[in-house]
N, C-alpha and C positions, 0 to 999 in steps of 0.2 A: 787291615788297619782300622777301617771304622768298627769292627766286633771289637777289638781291643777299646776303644776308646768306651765304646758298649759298655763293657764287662768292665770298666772300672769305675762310671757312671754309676750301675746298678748298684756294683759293689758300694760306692759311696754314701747311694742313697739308703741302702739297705743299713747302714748304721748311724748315719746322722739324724735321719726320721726318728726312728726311738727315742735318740739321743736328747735333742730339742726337741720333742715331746714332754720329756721327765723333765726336763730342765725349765722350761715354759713354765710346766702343770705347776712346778715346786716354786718357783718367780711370782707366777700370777696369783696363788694359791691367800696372803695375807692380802692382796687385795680385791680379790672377790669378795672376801670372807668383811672386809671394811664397809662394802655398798651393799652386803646385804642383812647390815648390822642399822647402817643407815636407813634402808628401806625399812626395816621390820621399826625401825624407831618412827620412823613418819606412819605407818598404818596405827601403830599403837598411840602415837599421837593426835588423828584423826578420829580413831574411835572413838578417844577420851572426849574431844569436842562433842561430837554427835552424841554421846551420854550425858554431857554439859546442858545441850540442850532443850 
């Protein structure tokens, strides 16, 4: 009984891992992509100070 319960465990994790990986990657993927549009706007804004001057 407990190997069956095993083997379908594995079995589970072995396709939902992937699964919500891609799915994550592709979800989180427009907001990474937002703070680190944000970030590169604060350093290029700070540089501009310190060239300010």
């Amino acid at each position: 009984m407990d190997e069956d319960i095993l083997i379908v465990v594995a079995s589970f994790l072995i396709l939902f891992v992937p699964v919500a990986g891609l799915t994550l990657r592709f979800a989180l993927k427009p907001l990474v992509d937002s703070i680190a549009r944000v970030m590169e706007a604060r350093v290029g804004r700070e540089a501009q100070e310190l060239l300010d001057q």
